[in-house]
C-alpha positions as CSV (number, residue, x, y, z in Angstrom):
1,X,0.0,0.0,0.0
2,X,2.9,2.4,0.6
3,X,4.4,1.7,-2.5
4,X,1.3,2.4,-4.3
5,X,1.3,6.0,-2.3
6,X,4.5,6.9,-3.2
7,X,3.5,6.0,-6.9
8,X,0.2,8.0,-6.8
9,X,1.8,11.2,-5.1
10,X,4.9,10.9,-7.8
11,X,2.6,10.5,-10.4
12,X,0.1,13.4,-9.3
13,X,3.6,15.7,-8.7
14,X,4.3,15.0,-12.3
15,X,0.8,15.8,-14.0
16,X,0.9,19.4,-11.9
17,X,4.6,19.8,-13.1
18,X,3.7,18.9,-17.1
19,X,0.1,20.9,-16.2
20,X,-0.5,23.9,-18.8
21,X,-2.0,27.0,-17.8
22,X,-5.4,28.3,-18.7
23,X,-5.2,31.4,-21.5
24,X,-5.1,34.8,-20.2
25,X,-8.6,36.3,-19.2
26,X,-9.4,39.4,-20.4
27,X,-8.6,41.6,-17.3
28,X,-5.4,39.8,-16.9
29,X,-4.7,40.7,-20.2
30,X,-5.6,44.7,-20.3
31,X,-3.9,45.3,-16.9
32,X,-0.5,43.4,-18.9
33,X,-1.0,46.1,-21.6
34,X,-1.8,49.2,-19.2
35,X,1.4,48.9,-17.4
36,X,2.9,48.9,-20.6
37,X,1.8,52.3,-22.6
38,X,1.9,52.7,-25.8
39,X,4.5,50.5,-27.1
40,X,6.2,51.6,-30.9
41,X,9.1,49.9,-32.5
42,X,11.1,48.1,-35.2
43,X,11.4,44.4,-36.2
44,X,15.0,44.7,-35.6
45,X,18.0,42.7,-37.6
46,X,21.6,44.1,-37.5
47,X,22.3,45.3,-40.6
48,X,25.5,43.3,-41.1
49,X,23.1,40.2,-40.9
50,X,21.8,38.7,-43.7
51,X,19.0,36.2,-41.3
52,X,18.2,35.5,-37.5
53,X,21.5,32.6,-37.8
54,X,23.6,35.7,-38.6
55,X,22.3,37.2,-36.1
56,X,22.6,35.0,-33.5
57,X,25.8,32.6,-34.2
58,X,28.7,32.9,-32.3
59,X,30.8,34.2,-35.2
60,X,28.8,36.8,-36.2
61,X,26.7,37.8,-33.4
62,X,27.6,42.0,-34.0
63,X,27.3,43.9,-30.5
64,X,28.4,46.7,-31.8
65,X,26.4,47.0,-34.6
66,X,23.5,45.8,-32.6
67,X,24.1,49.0,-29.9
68,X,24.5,51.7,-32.3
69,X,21.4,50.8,-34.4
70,X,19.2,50.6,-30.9
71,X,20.6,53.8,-30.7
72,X,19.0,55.2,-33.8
73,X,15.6,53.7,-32.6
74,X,16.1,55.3,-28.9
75,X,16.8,58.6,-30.7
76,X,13.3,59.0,-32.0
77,X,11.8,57.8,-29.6
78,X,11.2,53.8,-29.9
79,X,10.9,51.5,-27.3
80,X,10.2,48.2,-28.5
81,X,11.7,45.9,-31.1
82,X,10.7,42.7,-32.2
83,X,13.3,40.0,-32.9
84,X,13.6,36.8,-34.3
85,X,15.1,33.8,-32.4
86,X,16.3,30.7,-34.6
87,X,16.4,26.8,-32.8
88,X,19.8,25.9,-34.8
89,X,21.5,29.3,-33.1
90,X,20.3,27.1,-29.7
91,X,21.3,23.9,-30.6
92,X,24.6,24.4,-31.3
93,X,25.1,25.5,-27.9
94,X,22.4,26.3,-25.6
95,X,24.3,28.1,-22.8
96,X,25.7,30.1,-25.3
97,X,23.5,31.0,-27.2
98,X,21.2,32.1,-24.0
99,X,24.0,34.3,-23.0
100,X,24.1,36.2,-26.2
101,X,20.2,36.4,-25.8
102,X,20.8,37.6,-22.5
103,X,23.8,40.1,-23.5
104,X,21.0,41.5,-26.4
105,X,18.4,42.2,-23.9
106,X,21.1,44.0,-22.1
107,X,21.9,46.2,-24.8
108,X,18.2,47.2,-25.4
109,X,17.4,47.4,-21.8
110,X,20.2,50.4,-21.8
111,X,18.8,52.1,-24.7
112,X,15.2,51.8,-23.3
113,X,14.1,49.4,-25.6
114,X,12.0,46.6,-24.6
115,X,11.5,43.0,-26.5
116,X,9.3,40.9,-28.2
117,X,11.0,37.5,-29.2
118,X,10.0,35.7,-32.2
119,X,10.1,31.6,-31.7
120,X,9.1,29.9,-35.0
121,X,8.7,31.6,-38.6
122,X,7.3,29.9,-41.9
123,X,8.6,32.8,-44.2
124,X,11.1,32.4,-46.9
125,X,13.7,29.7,-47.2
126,X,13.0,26.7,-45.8
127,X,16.3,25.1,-45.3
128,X,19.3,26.6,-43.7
129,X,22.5,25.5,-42.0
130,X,24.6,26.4,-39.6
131,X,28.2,28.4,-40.0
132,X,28.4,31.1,-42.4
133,X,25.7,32.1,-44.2
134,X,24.9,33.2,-48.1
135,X,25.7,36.3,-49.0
136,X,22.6,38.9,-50.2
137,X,21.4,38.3,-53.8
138,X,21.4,41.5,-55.8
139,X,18.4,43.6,-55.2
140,X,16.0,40.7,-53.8
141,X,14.3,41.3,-50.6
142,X,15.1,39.0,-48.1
143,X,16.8,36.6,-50.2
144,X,18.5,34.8,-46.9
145,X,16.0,34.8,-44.4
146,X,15.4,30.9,-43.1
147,X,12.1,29.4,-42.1
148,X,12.4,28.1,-38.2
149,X,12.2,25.2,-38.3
150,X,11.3,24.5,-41.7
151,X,10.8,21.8,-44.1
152,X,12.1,20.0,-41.5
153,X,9.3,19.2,-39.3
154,X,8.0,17.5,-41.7
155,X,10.6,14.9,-42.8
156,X,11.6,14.4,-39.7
157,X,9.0,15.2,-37.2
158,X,9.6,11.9,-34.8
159,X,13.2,13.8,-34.2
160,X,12.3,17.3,-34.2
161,X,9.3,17.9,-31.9
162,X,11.1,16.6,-28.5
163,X,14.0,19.0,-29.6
164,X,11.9,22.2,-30.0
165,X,9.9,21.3,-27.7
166,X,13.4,21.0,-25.3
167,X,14.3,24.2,-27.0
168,X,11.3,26.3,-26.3
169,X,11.1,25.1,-22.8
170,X,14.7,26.1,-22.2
171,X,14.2,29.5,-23.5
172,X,11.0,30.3,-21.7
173,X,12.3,28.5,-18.2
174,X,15.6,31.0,-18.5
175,X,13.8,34.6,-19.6
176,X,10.0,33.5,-18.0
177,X,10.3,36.2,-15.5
178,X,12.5,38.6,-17.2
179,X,10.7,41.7,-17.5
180,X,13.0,43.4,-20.7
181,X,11.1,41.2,-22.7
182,X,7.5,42.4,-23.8
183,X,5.6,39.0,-25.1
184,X,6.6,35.6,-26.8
185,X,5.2,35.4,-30.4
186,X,5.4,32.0,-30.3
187,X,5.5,31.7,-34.5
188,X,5.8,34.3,-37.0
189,X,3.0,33.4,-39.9
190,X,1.8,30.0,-39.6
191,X,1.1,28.8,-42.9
192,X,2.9,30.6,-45.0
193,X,5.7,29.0,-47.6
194,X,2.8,27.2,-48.7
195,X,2.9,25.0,-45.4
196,X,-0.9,26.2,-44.9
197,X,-3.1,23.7,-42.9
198,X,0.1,21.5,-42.2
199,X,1.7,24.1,-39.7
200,X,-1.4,23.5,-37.2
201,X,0.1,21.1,-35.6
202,X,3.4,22.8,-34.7
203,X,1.2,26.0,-33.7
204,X,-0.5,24.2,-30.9
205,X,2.3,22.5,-29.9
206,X,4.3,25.7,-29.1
207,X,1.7,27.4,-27.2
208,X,1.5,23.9,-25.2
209,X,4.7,23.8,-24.3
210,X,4.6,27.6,-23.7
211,X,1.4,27.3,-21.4
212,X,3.2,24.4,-19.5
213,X,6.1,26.8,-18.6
214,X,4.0,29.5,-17.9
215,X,6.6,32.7,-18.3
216,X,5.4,35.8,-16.4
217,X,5.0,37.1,-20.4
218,X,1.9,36.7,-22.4
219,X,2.4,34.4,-25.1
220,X,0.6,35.2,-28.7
221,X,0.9,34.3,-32.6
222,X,-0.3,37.1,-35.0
223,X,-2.9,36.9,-37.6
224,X,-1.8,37.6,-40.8
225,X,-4.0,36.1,-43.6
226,X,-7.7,36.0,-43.7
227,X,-7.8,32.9,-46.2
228,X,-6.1,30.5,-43.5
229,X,-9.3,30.4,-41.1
230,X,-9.1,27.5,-39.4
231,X,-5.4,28.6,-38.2
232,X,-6.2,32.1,-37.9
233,X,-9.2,31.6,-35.6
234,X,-6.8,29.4,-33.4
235,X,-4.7,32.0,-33.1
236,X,-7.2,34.7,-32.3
237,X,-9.2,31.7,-29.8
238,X,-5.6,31.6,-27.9
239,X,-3.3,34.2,-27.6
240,X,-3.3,36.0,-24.8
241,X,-3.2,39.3,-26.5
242,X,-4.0,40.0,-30.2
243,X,-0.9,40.4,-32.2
244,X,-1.7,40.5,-36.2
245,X,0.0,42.6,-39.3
246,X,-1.2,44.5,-41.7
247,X,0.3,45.9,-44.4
248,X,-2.6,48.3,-46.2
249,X,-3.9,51.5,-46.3
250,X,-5.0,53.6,-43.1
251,X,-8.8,52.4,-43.9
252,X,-7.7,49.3,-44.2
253,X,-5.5,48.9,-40.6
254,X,-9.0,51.0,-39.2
255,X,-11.4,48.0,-40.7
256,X,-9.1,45.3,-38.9
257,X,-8.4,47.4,-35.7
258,X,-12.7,47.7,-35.2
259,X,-12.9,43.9,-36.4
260,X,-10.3,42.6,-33.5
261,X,-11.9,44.9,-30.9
262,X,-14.3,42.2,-30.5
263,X,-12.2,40.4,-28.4
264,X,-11.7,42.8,-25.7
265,X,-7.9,42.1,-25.9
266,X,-4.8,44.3,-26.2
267,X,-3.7,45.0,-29.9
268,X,-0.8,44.8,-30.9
269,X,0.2,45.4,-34.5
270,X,3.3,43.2,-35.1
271,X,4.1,44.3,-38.4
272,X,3.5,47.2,-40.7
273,X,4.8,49.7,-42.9
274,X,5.0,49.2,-46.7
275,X,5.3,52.6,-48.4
276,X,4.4,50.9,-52.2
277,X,1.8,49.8,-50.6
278,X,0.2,52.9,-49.2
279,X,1.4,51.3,-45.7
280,X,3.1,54.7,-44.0
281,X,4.5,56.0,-40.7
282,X,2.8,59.2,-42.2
283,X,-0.8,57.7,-42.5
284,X,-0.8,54.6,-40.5
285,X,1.2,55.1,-37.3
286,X,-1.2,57.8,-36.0
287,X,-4.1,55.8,-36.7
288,X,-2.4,52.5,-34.5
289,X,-1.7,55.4,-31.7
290,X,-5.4,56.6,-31.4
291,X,-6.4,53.1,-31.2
292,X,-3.8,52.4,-28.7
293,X,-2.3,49.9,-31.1
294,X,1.1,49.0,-30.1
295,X,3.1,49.6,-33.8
296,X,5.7,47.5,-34.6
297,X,7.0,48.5,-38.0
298,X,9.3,46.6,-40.5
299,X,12.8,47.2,-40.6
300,X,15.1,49.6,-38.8
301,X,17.7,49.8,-40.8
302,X,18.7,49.3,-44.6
303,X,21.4,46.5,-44.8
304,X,21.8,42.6,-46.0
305,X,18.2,42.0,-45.7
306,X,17.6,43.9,-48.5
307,X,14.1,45.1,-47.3
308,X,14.4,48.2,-48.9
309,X,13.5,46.5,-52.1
310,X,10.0,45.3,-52.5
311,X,8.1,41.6,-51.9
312,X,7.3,41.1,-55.4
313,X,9.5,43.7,-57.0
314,X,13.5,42.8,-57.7
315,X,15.9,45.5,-59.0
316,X,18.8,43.2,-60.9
317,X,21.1,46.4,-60.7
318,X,21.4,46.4,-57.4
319,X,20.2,50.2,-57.6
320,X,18.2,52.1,-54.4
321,X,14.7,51.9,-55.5
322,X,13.4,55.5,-55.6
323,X,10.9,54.7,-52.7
324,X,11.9,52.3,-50.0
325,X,9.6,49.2,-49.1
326,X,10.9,49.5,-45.6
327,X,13.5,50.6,-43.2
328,X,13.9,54.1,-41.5
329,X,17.4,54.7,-41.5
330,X,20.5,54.5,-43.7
331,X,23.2,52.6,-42.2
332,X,25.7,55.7,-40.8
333,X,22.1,56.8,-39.0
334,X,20.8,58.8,-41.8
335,X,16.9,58.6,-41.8
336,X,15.6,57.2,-45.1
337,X,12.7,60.3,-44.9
338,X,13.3,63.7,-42.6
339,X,9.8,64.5,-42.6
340,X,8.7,60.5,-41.5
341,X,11.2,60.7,-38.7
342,X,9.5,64.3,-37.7
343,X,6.3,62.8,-37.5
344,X,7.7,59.6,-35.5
345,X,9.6,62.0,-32.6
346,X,6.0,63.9,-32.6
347,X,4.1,61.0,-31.9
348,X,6.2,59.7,-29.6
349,X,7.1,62.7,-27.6
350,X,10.9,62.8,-28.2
């Protein structure tokens, strides 16, 4: 009989241990967002890296770079920066790669920038490898970004789930109560690279594994096309707070602002800004602050990301298009636009 105890209480310690928490209410959720303000930001990349692996490898993992460009975004007036984690950076080496995660949030911390990290991402390439990484094709936009994790989850998934799910656990357990960061966006797009339907599974299995570690941080996945529904209402059914992009016209972000209220969650609008597109700090940005819309624009600054150049629009030559597709600022600090940086220090105060 004591055995049998001992078995019971074991087994009942390890159900609480593995035991996910419940979403976010509503309160809990607006009371998050209140003590935050009005957050406004960048996704941020170096500009000497070409994709997160750059970004976060050993080798190439830029401080310097990384600190002056902050600096740029403190100097008008940002406060929050988005940034994409990769699993391979972790896997290589997971205390070191922590440490440079740790050293990052540092660096933003003392420019007065908070963080939202990025786990998992379906955009772009969907293989990549560790060490150095391809240089930027000519005029393409993005041409080296990597999915996270990939084509790889689904050749391999018996090998790959209990090593994310070690990875995100890790990451979460380490930075769960650290309060530089903002949110987790536990994966950047689902469905996209023409994964669709098939990146369901991975989608619940991250906010599992996030609910079981249950960081201090509201976790979140953004909407981001209306034609995946049955992911996108998952999204929307789960996240704590509401975290979706939008890349049109000030009508446009208006429509979807009014349409998300319904859910009487925080808004946060993860990524916009697409000047081709009608997408502008001049026309957009003060619509996301009336609404209290956290903004989180694309791109900081120009560099080997090549996000200057448009989506669907290469330039062979390698020449500056004559409007950017994102970006603020040139890499020696120049703003791309005098009068959009005006209206950014206006709205934000600086």
């Amino acid at each position: 009989m004591r055995k049998y105890v001992i078995a019971l209480l074991i087994t009942t310690c390890a159900i609480r241990a593995n035991a996910q928490r419940e979403r976010w209410t509503k309160e809990k959720a607006n009371a998050w967002y209140q003590h935050w303000g009005w957050l406004r930001g960048s996704n941020f990349i170096p500009s000497t890296a070409i994709n997160q692996l750059e970004m976060w490898q050993a080798a190439t993992f830029d401080t310097a770079t990384i600190d002056r460009e902050l600096g740029y975004a403190q100097g008008i007036g940002f406060n929050c920066m988005r940034v994409f984690l990769h699993h391979l950076a972790w896997q290589e080496d997971p205390k070191k790669f922590k440490d440079r995660v740790n050293t990052y949030l540092t660096i933003a911390h003392r420019r007065g920038i908070a963080t939202i990290f990025v786990l998992f991402d379906d955009c772009w390439s969907p293989t990549y490898h560790a060490g150095q990484q391809p240089a930027p094709r000519t005029g393409i936009h993005n041409s080296g970004w990597v999915q996270d994790p990939g084509i790889k989850i689904h050749q391999d998934s018996a090998a790959m789930y209990p090593m994310l799910r070690q990875y995100v656990t890790d990451i979460l357990t380490t930075f769960k109560t650290d309060p530089r960061i903002v949110l987790w966006d536990v994966y950047n797009e689902p469905g996209n690279g023409n994964h669709k339907d098939s990146s369901m599974a991975l989608l619940k299995s991250v906010f599992t594994w996030g609910r079981t570690v249950n960081p201090d941080q509201p976790l979140s996945a953004g909407v981001w096309d209306a034609n995946l529904k049955k992911l996108g209402q998952y999204q929307l059914e789960t996240s704590d707070v509401i975290t979706y992009h939008n890349y049109g016209s000030p009508e446009d972000q208006q429509h979807e602002i009014d349409s998300l209220k319904q859910y009487g969650r925080p808004l946060i609008c993860t990524e916009y800004m697409a000047r081709t597109r009608g997408s502008l700090f001049t026309n957009v940005m003060p619509v996301l602050k009336k609404n209290h819309v956290a903004a989180i624009n694309w791109g900081l600054v120009a560099g080997k990301t090549n996000t200057m150049y448009a989506w669907d629009t290469p330039m062979p030559g390698g020449e500056e298009p004559k409007v950017w597709f994102h970006d603020v600022f040139r890499k020696d600090g120049t703003p791309y636009s005098q009068e959009e940086v005006k209206l950014i220090k206006t709205l934000t105060g600086k």
